[in-house]
DRENKOL-848279 format. One record per residue (C-alpha): x, y, z; residue in one letter. Coordinates in steps of 0.1 Angstrom, whole numbers, plus 5000, padded with zeros to 4 digits. Each point is the difference from the previous one (the first is absolute). Layout:
// residues N
@px X; py Y; pz Z; resn A
...
END
This chain:
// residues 329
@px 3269; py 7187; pz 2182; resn X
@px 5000; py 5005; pz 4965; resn X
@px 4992; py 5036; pz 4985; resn X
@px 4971; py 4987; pz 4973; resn X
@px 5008; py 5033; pz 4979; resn X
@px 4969; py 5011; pz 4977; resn X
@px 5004; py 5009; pz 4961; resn X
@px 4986; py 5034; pz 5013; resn X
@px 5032; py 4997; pz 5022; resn X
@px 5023; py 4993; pz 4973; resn X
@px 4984; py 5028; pz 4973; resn X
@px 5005; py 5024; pz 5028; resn X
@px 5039; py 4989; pz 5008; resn X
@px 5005; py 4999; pz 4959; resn X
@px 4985; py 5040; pz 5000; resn X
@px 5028; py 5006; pz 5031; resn X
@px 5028; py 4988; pz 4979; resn X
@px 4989; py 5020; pz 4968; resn X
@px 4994; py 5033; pz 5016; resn X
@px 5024; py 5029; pz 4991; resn X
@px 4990; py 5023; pz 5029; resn X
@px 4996; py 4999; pz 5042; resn X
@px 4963; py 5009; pz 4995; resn X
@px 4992; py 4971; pz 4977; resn X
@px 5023; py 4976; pz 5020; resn X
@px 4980; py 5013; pz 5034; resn X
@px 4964; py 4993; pz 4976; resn X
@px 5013; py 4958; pz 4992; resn X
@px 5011; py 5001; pz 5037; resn X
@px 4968; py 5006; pz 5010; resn X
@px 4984; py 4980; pz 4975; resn X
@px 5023; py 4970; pz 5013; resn X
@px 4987; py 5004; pz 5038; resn X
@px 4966; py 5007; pz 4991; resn X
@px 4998; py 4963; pz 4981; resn X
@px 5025; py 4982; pz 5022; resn X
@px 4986; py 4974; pz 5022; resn X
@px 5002; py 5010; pz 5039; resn X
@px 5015; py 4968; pz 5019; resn X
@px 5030; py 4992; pz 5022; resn X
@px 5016; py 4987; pz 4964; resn X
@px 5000; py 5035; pz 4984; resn X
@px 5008; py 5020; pz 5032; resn X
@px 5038; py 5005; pz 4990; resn X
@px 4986; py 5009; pz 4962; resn X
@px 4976; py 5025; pz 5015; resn X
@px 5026; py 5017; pz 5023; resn X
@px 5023; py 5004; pz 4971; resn X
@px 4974; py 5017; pz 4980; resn X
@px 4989; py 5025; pz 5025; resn X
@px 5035; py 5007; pz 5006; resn X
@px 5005; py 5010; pz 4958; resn X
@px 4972; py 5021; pz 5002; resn X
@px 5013; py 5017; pz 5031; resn X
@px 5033; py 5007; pz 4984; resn X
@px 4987; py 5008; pz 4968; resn X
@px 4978; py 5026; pz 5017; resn X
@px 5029; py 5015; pz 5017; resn X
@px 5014; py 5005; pz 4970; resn X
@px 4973; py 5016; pz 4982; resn X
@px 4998; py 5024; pz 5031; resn X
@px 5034; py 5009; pz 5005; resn X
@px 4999; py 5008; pz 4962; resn X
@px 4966; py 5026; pz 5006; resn X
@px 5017; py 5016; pz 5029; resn X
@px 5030; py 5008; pz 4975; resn X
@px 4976; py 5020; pz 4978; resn X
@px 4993; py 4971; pz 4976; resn X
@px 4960; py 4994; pz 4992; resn X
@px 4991; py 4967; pz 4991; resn X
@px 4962; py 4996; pz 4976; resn X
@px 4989; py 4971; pz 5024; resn X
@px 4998; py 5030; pz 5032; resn X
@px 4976; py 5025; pz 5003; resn X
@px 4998; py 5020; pz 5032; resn X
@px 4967; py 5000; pz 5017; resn X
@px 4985; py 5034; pz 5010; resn X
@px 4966; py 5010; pz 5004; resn X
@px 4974; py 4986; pz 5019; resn X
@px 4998; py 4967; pz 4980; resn X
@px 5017; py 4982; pz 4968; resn X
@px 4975; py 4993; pz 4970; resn X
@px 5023; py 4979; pz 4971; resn X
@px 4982; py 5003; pz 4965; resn X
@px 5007; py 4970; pz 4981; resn X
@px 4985; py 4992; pz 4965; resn X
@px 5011; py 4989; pz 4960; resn X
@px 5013; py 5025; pz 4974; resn X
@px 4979; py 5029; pz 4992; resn X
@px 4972; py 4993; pz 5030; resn X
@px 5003; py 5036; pz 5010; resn X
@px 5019; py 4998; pz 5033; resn X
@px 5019; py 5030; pz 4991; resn X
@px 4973; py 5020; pz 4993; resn X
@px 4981; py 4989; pz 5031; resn X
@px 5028; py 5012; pz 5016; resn X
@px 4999; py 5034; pz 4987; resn X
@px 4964; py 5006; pz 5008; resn X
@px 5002; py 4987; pz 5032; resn X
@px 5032; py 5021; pz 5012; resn X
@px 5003; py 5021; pz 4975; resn X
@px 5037; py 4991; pz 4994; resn X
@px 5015; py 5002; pz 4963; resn X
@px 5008; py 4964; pz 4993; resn X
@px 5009; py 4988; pz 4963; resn X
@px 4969; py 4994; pz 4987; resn X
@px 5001; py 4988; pz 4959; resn X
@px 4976; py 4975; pz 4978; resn X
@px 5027; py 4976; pz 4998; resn X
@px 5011; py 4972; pz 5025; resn X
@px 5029; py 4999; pz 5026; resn X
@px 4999; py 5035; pz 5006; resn X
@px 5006; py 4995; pz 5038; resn X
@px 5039; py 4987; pz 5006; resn X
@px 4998; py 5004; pz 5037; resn X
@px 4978; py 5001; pz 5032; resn X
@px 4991; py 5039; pz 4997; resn X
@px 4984; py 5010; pz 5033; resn X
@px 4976; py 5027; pz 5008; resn X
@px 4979; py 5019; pz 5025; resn X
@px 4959; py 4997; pz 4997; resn X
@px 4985; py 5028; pz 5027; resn X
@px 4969; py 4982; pz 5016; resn X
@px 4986; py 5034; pz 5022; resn X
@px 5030; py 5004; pz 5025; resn X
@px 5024; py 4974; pz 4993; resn X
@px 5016; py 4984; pz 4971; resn X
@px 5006; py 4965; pz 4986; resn X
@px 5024; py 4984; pz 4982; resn X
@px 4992; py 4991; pz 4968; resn X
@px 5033; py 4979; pz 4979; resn X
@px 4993; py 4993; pz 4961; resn X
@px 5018; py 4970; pz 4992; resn X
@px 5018; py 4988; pz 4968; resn X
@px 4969; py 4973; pz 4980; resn X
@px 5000; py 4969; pz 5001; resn X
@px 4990; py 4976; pz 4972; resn X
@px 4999; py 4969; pz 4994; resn X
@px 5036; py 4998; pz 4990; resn X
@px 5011; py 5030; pz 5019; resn X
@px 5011; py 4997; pz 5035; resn X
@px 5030; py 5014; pz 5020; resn X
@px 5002; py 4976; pz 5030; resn X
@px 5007; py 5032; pz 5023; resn X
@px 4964; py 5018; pz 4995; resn X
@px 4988; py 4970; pz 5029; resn X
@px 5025; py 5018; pz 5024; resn X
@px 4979; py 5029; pz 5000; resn X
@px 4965; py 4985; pz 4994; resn X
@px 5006; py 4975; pz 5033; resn X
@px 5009; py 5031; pz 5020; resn X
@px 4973; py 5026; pz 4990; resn X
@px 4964; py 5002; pz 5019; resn X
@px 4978; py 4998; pz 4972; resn X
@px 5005; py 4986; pz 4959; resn X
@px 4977; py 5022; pz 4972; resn X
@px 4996; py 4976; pz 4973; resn X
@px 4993; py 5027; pz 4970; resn X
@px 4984; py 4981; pz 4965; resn X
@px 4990; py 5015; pz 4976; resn X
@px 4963; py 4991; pz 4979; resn X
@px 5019; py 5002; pz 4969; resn X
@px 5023; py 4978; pz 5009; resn X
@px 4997; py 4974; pz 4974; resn X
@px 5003; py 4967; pz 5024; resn X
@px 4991; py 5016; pz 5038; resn X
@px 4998; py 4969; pz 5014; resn X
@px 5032; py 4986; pz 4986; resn X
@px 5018; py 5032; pz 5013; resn X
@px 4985; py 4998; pz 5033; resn X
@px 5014; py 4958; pz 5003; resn X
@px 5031; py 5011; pz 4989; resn X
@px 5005; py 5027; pz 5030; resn X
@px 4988; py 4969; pz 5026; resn X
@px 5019; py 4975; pz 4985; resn X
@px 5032; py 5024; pz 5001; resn X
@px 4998; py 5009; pz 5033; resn X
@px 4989; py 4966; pz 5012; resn X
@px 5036; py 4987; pz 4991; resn X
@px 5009; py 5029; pz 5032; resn X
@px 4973; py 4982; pz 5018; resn X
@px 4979; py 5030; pz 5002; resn X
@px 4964; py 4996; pz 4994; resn X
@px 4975; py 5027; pz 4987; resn X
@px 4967; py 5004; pz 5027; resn X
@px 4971; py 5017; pz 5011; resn X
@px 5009; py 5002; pz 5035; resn X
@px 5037; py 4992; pz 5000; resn X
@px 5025; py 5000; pz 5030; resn X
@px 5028; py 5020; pz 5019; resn X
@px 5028; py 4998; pz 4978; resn X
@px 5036; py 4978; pz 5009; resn X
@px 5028; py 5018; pz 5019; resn X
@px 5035; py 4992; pz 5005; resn X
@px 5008; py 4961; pz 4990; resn X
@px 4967; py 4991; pz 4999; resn X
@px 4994; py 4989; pz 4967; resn X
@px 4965; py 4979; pz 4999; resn X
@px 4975; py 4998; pz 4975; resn X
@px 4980; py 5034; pz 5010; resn X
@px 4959; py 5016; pz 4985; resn X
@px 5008; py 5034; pz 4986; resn X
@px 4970; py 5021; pz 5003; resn X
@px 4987; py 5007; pz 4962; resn X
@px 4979; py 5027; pz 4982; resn X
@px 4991; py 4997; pz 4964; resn X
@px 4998; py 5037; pz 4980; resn X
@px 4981; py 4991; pz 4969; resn X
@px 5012; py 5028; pz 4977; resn X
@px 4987; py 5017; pz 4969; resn X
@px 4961; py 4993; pz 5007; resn X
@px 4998; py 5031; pz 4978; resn X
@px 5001; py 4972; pz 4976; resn X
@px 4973; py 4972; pz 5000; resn X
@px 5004; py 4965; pz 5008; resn X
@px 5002; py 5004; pz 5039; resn X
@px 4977; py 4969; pz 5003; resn X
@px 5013; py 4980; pz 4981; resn X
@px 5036; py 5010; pz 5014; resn X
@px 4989; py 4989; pz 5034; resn X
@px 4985; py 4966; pz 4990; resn X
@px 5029; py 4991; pz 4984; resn X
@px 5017; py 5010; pz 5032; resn X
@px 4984; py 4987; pz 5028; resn X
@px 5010; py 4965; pz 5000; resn X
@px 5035; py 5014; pz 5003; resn X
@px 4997; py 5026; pz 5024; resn X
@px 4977; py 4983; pz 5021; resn X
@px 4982; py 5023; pz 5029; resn X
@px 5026; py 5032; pz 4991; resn X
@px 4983; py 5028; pz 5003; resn X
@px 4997; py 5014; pz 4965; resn X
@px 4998; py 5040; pz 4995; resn X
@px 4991; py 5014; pz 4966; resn X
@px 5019; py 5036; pz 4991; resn X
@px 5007; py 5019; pz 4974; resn X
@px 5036; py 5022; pz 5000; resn X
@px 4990; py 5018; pz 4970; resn X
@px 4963; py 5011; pz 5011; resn X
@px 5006; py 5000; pz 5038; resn X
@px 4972; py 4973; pz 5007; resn X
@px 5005; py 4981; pz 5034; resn X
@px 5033; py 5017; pz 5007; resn X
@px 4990; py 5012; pz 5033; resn X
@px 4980; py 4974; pz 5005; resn X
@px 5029; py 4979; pz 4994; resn X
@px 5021; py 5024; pz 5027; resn X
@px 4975; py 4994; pz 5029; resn X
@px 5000; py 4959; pz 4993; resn X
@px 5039; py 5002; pz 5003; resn X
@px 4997; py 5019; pz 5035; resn X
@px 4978; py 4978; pz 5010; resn X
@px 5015; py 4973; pz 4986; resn X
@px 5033; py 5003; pz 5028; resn X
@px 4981; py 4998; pz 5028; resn X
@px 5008; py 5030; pz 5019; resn X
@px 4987; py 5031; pz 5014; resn X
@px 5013; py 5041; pz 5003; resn X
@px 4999; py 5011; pz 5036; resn X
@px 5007; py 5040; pz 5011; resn X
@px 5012; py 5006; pz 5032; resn X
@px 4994; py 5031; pz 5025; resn X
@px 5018; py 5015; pz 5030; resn X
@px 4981; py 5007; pz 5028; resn X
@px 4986; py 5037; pz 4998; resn X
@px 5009; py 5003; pz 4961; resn X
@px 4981; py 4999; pz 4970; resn X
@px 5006; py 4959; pz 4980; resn X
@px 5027; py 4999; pz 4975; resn X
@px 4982; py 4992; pz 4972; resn X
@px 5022; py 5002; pz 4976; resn X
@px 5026; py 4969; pz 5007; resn X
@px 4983; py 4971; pz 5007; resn X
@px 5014; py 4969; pz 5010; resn X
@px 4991; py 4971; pz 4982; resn X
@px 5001; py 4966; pz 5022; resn X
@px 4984; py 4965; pz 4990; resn X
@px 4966; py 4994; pz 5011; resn X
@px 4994; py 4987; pz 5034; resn X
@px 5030; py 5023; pz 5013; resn X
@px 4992; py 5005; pz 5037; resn X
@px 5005; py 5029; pz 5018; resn X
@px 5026; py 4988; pz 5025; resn X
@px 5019; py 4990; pz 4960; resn X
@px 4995; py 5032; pz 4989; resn X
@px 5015; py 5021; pz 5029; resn X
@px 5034; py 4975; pz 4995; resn X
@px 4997; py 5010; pz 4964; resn X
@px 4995; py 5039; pz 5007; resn X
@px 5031; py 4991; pz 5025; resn X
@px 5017; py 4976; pz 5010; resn X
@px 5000; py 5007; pz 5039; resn X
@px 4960; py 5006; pz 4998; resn X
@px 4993; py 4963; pz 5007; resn X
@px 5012; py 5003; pz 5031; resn X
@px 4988; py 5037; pz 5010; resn X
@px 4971; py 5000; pz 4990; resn X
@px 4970; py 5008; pz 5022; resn X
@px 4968; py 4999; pz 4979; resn X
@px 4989; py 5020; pz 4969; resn X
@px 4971; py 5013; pz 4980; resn X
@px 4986; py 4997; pz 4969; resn X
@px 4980; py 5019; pz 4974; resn X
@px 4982; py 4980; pz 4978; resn X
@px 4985; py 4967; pz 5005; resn X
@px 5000; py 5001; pz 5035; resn X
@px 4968; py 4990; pz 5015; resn X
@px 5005; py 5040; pz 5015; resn X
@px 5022; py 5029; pz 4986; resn X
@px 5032; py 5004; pz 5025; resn X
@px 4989; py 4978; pz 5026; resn X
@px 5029; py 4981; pz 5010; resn X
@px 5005; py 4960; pz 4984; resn X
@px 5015; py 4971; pz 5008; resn X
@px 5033; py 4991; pz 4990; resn X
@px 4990; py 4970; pz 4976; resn X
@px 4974; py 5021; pz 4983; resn X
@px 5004; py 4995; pz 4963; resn X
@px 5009; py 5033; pz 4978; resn X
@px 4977; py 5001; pz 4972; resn X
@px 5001; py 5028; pz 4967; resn X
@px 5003; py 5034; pz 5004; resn X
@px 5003; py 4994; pz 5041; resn X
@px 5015; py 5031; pz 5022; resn X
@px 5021; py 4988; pz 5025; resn X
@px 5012; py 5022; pz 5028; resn X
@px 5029; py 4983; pz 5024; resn X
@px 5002; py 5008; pz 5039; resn X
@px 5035; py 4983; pz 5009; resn X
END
């Protein structure tokens, strides 16, 4: 059967050849399977592609465990992973400053980020991983910024209103990350593990920066046909406006909830909560808490949205926020 290759195919392969290091050979790799057309003729094609990546990734590991850091890694920590993305001079790195209260380089002029700086934001109790990125433009792209964009939970698109073609900068981003066959969303969808390498919806936020300035309507007319149904938040890092506002969206934004836990006869530790993805269940939970809880335990009790306070519940009853769960095993 013959392969039928596309040009999409071909641009992707001619990106492989060209690339001077693993993570942009592992990027056209990707590229390559994502476009390639699935039938018993390209089954032989597909194999050997999976098997470059695999290799190429073993590399790249074998490399980090020898104390080497590559700019395409970042490790995750916190309860969640928020990538800011956005053109020269949109603010990112001063979002990042007032939302974590980090020290990044912030300066007037553009290019200032090199490298995927990450940082802590505290939301109450926990804290959330927040990663500046280098800018993209529209003829500025390192092919290894899609690595960690197609891995993280949740993409802050930061433009600025004085940015002198929004829309523009805004396409450009898509159009970028498109050729990674990642698509900007509302809602989005888990992200890819392992060698799965399909066309995937990264959940999107758009940070309109600088409303200290005016033009924020016109700024979001010119973007909406872009950004489609995005949600759009307006801040301002140099007055404060929407910043904290902007904090609870991104909690809420990944989808899950803190929950405390108490030993019988004891006071709740209310100080380290766990953070689990909403719909956790309380028979998920005790595995989480430990792994042989699945199987021990008996019944337990929760504080909180309980129809009543430390009356035992089922196992399949659904944690929700703030929830107080105590375990009998």
């Amino acid at each position: 059967m013959p392969a039928n290759l596309t040009p999409q195919y071909f641009e992707a392969e001619r990106l492989y050849k060209e690339a001077t290091s693993p993570q942009e050979r592992i990027h056209a790799l990707k590229q390559m399977y994502a476009v390639i057309p699935k039938h018993k003729g390209t089954e032989k094609l597909q194999a050997d592609i999976k098997r470059k990546i695999s290799k190429l990734t073993e590399d790249i590991d074998q490399t980090k465990k020898a104390g080497r850091r590559h700019s395409d890694y970042v490790k995750r920590d916190g309860a969640g992973q928020i990538v800011l993305v956005g053109p020269p001079n949109a603010g990112k790195s001063s979002l990042i400053d007032a939302l974590t209260h980090a020290t990044p380089e912030v300066a007037p002029y553009p290019f200032t980020t090199t490298k995927p700086l990450p940082a802590m934001m505290p939301y109450k109790d926990i804290q959330i991983q927040m990663v500046d990125m280098p800018p993209i433009g529209v003829d500025y792209y390192e092919a290894w910024l899609s690595n960690i964009i197609r891995d993280c939970d949740i993409v802050l698109l930061v433009i600025g209103i004085d940015d002198l073609d929004p829309d523009g900068s805004a396409k450009a981003i898509a159009e970028h990350l498109e050729t990674a066959s990642v698509e900007l969303t509302a809602e989005g969808e888990a992200a890819s593990d392992g060698l799965d390498f399909r066309a995937i919806k990264k959940k999107t936020m758009l940070a309109l920066n600088k409303i200290d300035i005016e033009g924020a309507g016109i700024v979001k007319e010119l973007l909406n046909p872009v950004i489609g149904d995005i949600p759009v938040l307006e801040i301002s890092c140099s007055t404060g406006e929407g910043i904290e506002d902007l904090r609870q969206r991104i909690y809420d934004a990944l989808a899950i909830v803190r929950v405390y836990t108490k030993i019988p006869g004891k006071k709740p530790d209310m100080d380290k909560p766990y953070v689990v993805a909403k719909g956790t269940t309380i028979i998920e939970f005790a595995a989480i808490v430990h792994r042989d809880f699945r199987a021990s335990l008996k019944f337990a009790r929760v504080w909180g949205h309980a129809k009543y306070d430390g009356l035992p519940v089922e196992k399949g009853y659904v944690l929700d926020e703030g929830d107080v769960v105590e375990l009998h095993t």
